[in-house]
C-alpha positions in Angstrom: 26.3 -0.5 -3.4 27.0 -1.6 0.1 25.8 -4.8 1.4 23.0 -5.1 3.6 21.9 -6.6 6.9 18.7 -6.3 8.6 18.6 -6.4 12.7 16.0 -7.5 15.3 14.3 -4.2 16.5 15.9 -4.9 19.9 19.6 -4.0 18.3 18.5 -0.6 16.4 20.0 3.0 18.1 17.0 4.2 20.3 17.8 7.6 18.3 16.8 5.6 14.7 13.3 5.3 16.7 10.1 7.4 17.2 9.1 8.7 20.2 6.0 6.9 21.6 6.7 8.2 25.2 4.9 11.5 24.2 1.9 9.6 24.0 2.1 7.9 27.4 5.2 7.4 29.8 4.6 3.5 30.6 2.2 0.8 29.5 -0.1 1.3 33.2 -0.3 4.9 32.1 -2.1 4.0 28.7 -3.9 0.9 30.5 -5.4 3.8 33.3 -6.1 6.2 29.9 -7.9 3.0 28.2 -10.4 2.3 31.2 -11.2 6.4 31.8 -12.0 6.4 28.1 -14.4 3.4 28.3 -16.1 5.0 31.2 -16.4 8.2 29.2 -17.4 6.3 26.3 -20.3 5.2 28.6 -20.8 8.6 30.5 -21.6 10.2 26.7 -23.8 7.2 25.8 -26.0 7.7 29.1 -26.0 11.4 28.4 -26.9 12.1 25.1 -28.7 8.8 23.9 -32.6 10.3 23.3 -31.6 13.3 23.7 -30.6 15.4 20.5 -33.2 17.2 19.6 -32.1 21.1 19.7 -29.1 22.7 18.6 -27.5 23.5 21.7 -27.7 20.2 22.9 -26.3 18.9 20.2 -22.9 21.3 20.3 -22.5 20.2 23.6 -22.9 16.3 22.4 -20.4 17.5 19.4 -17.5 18.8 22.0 -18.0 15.9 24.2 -17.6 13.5 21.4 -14.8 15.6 20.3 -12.9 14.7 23.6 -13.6 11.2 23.1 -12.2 10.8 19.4 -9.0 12.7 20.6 -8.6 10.3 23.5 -8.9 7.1 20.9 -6.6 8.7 18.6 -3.7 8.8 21.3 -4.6 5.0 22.5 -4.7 4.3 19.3 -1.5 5.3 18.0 0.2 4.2 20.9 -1.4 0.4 20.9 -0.5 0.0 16.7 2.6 1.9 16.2 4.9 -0.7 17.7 3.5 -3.4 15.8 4.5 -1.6 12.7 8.2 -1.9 13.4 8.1 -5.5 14.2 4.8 -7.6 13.5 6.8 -11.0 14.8 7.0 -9.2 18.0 4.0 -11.0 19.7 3.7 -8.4 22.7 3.1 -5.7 19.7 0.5 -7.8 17.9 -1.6 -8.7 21.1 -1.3 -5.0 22.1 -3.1 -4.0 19.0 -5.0 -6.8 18.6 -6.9 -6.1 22.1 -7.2 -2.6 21.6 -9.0 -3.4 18.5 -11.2 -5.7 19.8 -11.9 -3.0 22.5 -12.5 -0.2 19.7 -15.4 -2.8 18.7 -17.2 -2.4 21.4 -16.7 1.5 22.2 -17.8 2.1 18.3 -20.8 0.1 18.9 -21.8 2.1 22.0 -21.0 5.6 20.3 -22.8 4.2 17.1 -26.8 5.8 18.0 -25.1 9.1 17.7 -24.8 9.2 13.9 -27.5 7.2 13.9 -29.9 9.7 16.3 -28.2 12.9 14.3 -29.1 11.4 10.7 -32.7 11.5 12.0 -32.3 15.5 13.2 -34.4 17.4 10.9 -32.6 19.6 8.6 -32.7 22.7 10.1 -32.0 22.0 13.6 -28.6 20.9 12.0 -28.3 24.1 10.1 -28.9 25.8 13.7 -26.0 23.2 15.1 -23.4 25.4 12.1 -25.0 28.7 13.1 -23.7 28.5 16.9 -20.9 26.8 16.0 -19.4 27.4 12.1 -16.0 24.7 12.7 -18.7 22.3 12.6 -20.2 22.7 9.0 -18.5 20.0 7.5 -19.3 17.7 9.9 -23.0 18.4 9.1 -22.9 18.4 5.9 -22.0 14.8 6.0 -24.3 14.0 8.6 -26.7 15.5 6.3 -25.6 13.6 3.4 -25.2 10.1 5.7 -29.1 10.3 5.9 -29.7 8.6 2.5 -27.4 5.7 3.7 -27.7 5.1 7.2 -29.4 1.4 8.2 -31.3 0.9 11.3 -29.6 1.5 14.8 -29.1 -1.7 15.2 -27.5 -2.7 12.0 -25.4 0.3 12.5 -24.3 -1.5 15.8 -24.0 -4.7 14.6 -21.6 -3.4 11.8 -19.6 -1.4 14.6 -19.1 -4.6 16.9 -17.8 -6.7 13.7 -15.3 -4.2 13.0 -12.5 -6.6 14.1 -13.9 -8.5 11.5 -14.3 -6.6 8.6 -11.1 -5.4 8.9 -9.3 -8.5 9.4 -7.9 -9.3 5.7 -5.3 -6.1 5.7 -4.1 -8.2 9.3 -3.5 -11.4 7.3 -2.0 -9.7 4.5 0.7 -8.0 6.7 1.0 -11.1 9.2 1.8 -13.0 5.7 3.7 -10.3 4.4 6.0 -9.5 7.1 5.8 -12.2 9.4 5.4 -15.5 7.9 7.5 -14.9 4.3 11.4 -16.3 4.9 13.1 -14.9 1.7 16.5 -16.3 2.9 19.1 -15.5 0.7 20.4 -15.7 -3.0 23.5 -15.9 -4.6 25.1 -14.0 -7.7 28.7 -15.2 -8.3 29.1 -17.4 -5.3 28.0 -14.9 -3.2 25.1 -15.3 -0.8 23.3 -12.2 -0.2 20.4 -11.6 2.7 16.6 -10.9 1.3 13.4 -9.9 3.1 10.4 -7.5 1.7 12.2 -4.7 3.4 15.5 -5.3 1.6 14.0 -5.7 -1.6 11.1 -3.3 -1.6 13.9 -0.2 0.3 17.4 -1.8 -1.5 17.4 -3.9 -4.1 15.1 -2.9 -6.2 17.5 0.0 -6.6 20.8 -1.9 -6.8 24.0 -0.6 -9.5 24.7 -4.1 -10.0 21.7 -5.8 -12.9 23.0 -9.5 -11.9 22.1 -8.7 -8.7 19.0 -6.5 -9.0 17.4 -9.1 -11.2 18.5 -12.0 -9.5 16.9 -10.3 -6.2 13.8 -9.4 -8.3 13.8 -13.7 -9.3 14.1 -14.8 -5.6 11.6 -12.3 -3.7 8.9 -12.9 -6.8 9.7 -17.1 -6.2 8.7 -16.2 -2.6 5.6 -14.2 -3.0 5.0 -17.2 -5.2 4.1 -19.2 -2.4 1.7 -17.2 -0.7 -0.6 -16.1 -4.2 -3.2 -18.1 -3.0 -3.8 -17.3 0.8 -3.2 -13.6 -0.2 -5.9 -13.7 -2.8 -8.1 -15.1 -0.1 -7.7 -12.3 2.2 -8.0 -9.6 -1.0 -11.2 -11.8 -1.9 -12.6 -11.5 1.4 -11.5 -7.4 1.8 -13.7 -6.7 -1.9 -16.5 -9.3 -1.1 -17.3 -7.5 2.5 -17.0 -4.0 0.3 -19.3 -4.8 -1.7 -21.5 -6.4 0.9 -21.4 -3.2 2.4 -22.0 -1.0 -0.7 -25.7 -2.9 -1.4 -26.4 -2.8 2.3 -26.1 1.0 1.7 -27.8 1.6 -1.4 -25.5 2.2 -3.9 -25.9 0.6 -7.1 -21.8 0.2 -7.7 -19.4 -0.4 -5.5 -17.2 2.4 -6.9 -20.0 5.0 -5.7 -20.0 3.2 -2.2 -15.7 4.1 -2.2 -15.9 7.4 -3.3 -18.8 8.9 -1.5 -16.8 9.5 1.5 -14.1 11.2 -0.8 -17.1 13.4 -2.3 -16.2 13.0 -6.0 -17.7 10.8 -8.7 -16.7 7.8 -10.9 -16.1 10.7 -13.7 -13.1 12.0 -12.2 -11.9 8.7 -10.8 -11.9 7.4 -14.3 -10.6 10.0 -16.1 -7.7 10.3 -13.6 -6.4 6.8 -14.7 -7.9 6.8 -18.7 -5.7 10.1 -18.9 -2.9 9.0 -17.6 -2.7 5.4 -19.2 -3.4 7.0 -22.6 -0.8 10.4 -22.6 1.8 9.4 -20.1 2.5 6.3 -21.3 4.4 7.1 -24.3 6.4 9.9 -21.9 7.2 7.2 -19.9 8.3 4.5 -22.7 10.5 7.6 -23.9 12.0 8.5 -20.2 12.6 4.4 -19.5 14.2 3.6 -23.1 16.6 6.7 -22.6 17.1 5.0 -19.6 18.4 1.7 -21.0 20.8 3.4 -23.6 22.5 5.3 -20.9 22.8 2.1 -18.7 24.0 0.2 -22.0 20.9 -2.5 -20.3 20.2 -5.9 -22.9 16.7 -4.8 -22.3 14.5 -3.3 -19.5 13.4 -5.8 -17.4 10.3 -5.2 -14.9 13.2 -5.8 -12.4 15.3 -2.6 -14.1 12.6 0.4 -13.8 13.7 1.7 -10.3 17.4 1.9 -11.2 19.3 6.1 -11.5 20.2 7.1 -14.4 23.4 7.8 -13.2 23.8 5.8 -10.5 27.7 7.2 -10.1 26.6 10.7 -9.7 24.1 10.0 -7.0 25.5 10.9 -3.5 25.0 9.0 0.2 22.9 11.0 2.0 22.3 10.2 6.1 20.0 11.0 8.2 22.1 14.0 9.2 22.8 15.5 5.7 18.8 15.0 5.0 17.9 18.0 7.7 19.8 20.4 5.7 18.1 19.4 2.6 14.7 19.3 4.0 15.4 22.9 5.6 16.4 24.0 2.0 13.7 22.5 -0.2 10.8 23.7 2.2 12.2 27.0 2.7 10.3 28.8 -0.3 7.4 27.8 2.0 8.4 30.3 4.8 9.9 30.5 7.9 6.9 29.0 10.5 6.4 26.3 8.2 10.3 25.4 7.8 10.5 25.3 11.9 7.0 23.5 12.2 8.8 20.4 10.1 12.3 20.6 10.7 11.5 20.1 15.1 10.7 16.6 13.5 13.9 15.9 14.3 15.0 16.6 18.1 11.3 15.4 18.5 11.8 12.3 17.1 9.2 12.0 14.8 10.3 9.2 12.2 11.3 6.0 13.3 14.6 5.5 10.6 15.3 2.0 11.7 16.2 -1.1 9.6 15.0 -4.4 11.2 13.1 -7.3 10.7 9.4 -7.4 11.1 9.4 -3.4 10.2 6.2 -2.4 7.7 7.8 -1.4 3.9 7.5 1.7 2.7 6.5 4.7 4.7 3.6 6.3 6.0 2.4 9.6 8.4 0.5 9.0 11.1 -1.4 12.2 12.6 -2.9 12.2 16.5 -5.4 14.2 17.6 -4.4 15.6 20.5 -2.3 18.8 20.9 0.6 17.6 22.8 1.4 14.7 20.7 3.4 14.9 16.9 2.9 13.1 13.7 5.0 9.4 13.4 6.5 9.0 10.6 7.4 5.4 9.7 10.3 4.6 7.2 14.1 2.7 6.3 17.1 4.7 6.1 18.8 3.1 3.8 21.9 6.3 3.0 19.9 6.9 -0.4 18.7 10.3 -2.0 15.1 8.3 -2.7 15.4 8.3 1.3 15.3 12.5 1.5 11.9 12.1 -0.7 10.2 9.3 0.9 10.8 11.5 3.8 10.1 14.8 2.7 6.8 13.3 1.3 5.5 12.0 4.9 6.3 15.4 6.2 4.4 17.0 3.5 1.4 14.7 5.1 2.9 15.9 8.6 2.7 19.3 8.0 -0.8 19.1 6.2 -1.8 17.5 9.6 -0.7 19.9 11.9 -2.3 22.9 9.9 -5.6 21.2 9.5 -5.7 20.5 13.0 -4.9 24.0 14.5 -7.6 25.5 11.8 -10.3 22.7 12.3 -12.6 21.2 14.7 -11.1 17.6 15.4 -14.5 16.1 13.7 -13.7 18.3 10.6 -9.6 18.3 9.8 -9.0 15.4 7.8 -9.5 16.2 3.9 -11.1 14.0 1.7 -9.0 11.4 0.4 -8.4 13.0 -3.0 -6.4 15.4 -1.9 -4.5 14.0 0.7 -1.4 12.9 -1.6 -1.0 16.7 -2.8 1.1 18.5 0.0 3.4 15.1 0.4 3.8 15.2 -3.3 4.4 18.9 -2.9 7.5 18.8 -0.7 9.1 16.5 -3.2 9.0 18.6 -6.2 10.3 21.3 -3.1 13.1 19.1 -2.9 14.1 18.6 -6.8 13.4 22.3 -7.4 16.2 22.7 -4.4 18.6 20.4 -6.0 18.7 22.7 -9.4 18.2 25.9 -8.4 21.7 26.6 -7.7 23.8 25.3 -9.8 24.6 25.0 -13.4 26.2 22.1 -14.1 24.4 20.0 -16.6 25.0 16.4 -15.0 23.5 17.8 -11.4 20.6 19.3 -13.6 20.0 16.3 -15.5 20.4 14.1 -11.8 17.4 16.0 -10.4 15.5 15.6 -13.2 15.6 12.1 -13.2 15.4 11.7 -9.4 11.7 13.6 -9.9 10.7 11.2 -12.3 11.8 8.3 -10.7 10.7 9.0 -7.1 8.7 11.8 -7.7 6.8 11.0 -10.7 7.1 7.4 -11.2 6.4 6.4 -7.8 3.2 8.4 -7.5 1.6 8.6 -11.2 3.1 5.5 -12.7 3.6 3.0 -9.8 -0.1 3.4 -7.6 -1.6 4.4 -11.0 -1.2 1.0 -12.5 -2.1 -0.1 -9.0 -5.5 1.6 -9.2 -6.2 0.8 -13.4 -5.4 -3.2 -11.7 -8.0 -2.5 -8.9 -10.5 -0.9 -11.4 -10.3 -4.2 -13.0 -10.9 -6.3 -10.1 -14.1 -4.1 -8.6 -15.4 -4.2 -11.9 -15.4 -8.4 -11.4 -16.8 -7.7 -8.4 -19.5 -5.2 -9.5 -20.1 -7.9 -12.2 -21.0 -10.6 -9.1 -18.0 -12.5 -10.4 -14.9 -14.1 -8.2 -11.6 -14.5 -9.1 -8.3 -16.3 -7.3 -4.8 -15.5 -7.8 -3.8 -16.3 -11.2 -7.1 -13.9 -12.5 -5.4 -11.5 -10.2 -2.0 -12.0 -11.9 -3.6 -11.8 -15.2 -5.1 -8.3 -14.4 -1.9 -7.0 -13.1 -0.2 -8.4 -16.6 -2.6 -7.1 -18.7 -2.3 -3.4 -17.2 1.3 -3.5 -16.8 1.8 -4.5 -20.6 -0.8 -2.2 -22.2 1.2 0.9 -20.1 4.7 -0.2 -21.1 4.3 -1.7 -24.4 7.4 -2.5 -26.3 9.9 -0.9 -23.7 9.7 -2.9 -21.1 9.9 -7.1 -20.8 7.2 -8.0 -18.1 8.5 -10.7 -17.2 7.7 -13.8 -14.9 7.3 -12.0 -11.1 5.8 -9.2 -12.7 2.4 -9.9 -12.7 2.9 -10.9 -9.1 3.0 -6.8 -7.8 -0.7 -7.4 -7.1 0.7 -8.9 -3.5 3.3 -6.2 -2.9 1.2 -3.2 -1.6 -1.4 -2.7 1.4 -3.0 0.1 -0.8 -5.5 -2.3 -1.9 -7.3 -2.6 1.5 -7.6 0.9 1.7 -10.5 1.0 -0.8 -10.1 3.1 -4.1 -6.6 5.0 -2.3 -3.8 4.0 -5.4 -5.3 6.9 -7.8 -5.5 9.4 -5.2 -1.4 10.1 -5.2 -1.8 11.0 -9.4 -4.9 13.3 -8.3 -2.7 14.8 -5.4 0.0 15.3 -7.6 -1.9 16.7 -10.4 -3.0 19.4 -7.6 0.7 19.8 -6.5 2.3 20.3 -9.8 0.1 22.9 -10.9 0.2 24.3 -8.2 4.3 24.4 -7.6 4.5 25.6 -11.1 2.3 28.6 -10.0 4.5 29.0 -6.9 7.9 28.9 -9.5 5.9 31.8 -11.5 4.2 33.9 -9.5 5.9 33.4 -6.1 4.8 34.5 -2.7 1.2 34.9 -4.1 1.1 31.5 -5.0 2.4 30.3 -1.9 0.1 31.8 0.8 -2.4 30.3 -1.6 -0.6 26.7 -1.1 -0.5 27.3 2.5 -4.5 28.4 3.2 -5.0 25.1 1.0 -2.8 23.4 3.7 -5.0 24.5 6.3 -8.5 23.8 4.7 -8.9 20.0 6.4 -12.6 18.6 5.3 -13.9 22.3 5.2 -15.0 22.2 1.1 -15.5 19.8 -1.2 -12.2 18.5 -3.2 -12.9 20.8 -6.3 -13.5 23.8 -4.6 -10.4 22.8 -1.6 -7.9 22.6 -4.8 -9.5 25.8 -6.4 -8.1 27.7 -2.8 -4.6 26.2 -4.5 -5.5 28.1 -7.8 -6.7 24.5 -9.4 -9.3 23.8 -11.5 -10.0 20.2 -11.0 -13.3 20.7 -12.9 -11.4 19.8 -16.1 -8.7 17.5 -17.5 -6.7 20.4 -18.3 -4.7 19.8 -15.1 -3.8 16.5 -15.8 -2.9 17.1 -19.5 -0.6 20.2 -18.2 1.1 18.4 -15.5 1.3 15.7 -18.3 3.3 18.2 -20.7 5.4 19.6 -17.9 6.3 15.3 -17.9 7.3 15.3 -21.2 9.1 18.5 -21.7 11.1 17.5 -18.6 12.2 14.1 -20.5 13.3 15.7 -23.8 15.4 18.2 -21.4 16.9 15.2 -19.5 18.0 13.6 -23.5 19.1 16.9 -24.6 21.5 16.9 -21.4 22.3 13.4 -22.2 23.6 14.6 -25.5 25.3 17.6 -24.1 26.9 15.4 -21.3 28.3 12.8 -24.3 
């Protein structure tokens, strides 16, 4: 594998970049839009304060507030975006850091409006639906928000702090990517460049096992270093959850986190007791087949991101991706397959390398017709590139549907099922990689690349992530604390029950607990297993009944916050009701890793 360098954000190819003039021209053009917002912001206050008590009146208040949200999302976007490309640029940070601060008070003055609507009787908001049927969803939570709302000014209060509460995900990522100097390390006399990009997007994946393991040694010796400050900021994040949850009313602080995804602790749970009990022996088998064919010692925590057949996997760029995309979402139809592939001339995903740059990847959607998604990601010439991105435009595309079938206070689906079009697109993309050809090693390459990216990423990787933050909110539930080496011994504990014998966890390991922003996002790690539970059965549907199957996929697609998540996935012909989902898409895991040894065989 080639050698890599990271560069300041000033030397990256404008065309590696997104596209933020779309959003405004120049900075005095957003700086006019911010003010004109704050007056409207203050214009709706005047207007509507006292005065929602009738339906029509409150359509109007709805549209009005409409305009307002869709005027925040495109400030928004365009004060934070930049400072996930580079957080040591410290025109970036201050950008988002006073738009926040601004967003404090604006959500404070729109905050009587849920308050005032939670106090509408019943069937004046049932009339509000009758006049205007894109807005049901957004009374049925206002509907449901009665139970939990506190006093208008407590509601206020809570709106003003939001700087606050939200501060520990800004001290993880200023620790995270701006403070942590991994430097270099050295295999064989060679000094080689490290940073939580490099490691997280390169070598994590490196041919070379001296090298991938003595990257592995000197990022964990970093992270090292910053366990205790990090723990402070998680501490803080859980504590003002559950602060927040007793506030409320609920008697757990699991309740409090799912309510706004709609399900219950039931299917959270059994989404992770499933898949710790029945995938983890699939997985043992899939990662010790693994080690034979890399003739590995053993399989080090460092070693469980590595290809099976690292020869056989090709460099892809940015330019052979767009063929690959168009190829892999073309089962999905022709106005779908133009919808994602103008991601391109549009500039949608910002491709760059460079210090200071968020890991991972993300999608971003505005609300506001004449701005696109942002994608953010590193191209780093890999195949686990092509899904990363044809996951984010799986959230892309999702985002554009639900907004042209939605009201803007009704298009974003609950949580649980967010991760099932992303998830989607990349068992598109491994079905695309098989489908035409018959030689055994490209069959047996696409099957690992859907475990390992696919698979492993999603409903092995965040999994563990979310069995780890089950742990720590049942602490917290408890009334009990806990500092960095409780954390560490948590993340240990789930890590070694999941792999057992087939995998040494060793030192570093148990330090994963600091490598992912998930954990401020409230219970979001077992959502991607849920969305791909969704997406697998429903792909397999699409692979055996066809176009049926995909019209069904694509009114799911469309759906936004309209239904509940069990009756959303049913649209996709999935019965979320049960585990029989899970256990299938469970199967499908297993019969795919005996077909990958059987190739093996047939290969040797």
């Amino acid at each position: 594998m080639e050698k890599q360098e990271l560069k300041k954000r000033s030397e990256v190819p404008v065309e590696l970049t997104w596209d933020l003039e779309v959003l405004f021209a120049t900075r005095a053009e957003y700086e006019t839009a911010l003010t004109k917002m704050e007056a409207d912001v203050a214009e709706f206050a005047e207007t509507f304060t006292g005065a929602l008590n009738n339906a029509e009146v409150i359509v109007e208040a709805i549209k009005a507030y409409e305009a307002i949200q869709t005027q925040v999302s495109v400030l928004y976007h365009y004060a934070n975006l930049p400072a996930a490309t580079d957080l040591t640029n410290a025109d970036y940070t201050q950008m988002a850091g006073q738009f926040d601060n601004k967003m404090a008070t604006v959500s404070a003055t729109l905050s009587f409006f849920d308050s005032e609507l939670t106090q509408v009787p019943e069937e004046i908001l049932d009339a509000v639906v009758e006049i205007e049927p894109l807005y049901a969803s957004f009374i049925r939570h206002t509907k449901a928000d009665k139970h939990i709302q506190l006093t208008p000014e407590v509601e206020k209060a809570l709106a003003q702090l939001s700087p606050t509460l939200y501060a520990p995900e800004s001290i993880y990522d200023q620790a995270k990517l701006a403070d942590m100097d991994f430097g270099t390390f050295t295999v064989d006399g060679e000094d080689y460049p490290l940073s939580f990009v490099l490691y997280e997007d390169f070598y994590m994946y490196h041919t070379d096992t001296a090298i991938r393991r003595a990257a592995f040694d000197a990022f964990s010796k970093v992270l090292k270093q910053y366990e205790n400050v990090i723990a402070q900021a998680y501490y803080s994040k859980v504590q003002t959850e559950k602060t927040l949850a007793t506030m409320r009313g609920f008697d757990s602080i699991f309740d409090y986190l799912l309510y706004n995804q709609e399900v219950d602790q039931d299917l959270y749970n059994r989404q992770i007791d499933v898949i710790m009990s029945d995938l983890a022996p699939v997985m043992r088998k899939y990662i010790t087949h693994l080690k034979e064919v890399q003739g590995l010692d053993k399989v080090t925590y460092a070693d469980l991101k590595i290809d099976l057949d690292p020869e056989y996997s090709p460099k892809v760029t940015i330019e052979d991706s767009q063929k690959m995309v168009a190829d892999a979402v073309s089962i999905l139809g022709e106005e779908y397959t133009e919808m994602i592939m103008r991601a391109y001339p549009e500039r949608w995903v910002d491709f760059a390398q460079n210090t200071g740059k968020s890991t991972g990847g993300f999608c971003t959607s505005v609300s506001a017709n004449k701005a696109h998604p942002y994608i953010l990601m590193s191209w780093t010439n890999h195949l686990s590139n092509v899904y990363t991105l044809i996951h984010e435009f799986g959230h892309a595309g999702q985002g554009i549907m639900s907004s042209d079938h939605n009201a803007v206070v009704g298009d974003n689906p609950s949580l649980y099922l967010i991760e099932g079009p992303s998830t989607f697109n990349e068992l598109l993309l491994t079905d695309s990689l098989t489908r035409k050809t018959d030689d055994p090693r490209m069959e047996r390459f696409a099957l690992t690349k859907m475990m390992s990216d696919t698979y492993f990423h999603n409903f092995v990787t965040h999994l563990l992530e979310a069995a780890y933050q089950r742990e720590v909110y049942k602490l917290v539930d408890a009334g009990l604390g806990f500092d960095a080496q409780k954390l560490s011994e948590l993340k240990r504990n789930v890590l070694e029950t999941f792999w057992g014998d087939a995998v040494e966890i060793n030192p570093g390991a148990e330090l994963t607990w600091m490598r992912q922003p998930h954990y401020y996002m409230g219970l979001y790690p077992y959502t991607y297993s849920a969305g791909l539970t969704i997406a697998t059965q429903a792909f397999l549907k699409v692979k055996e009944e066809g176009q049926p199957a995909v019209e069904r996929w694509l009114e799911f697609l469309k759906t936004g916050d309209t239904y509940i998540p069990a009756e959303a996935a049913a649209i996709a012909g999935v019965d979320i009701t049960t585990d029989k989902p899970l256990k299938d898409t469970i199967a499908y895991l297993d019969r795919s890793v005996d077909r990958m040894i059987a190739l093996t065989k047939e290969l040797n």
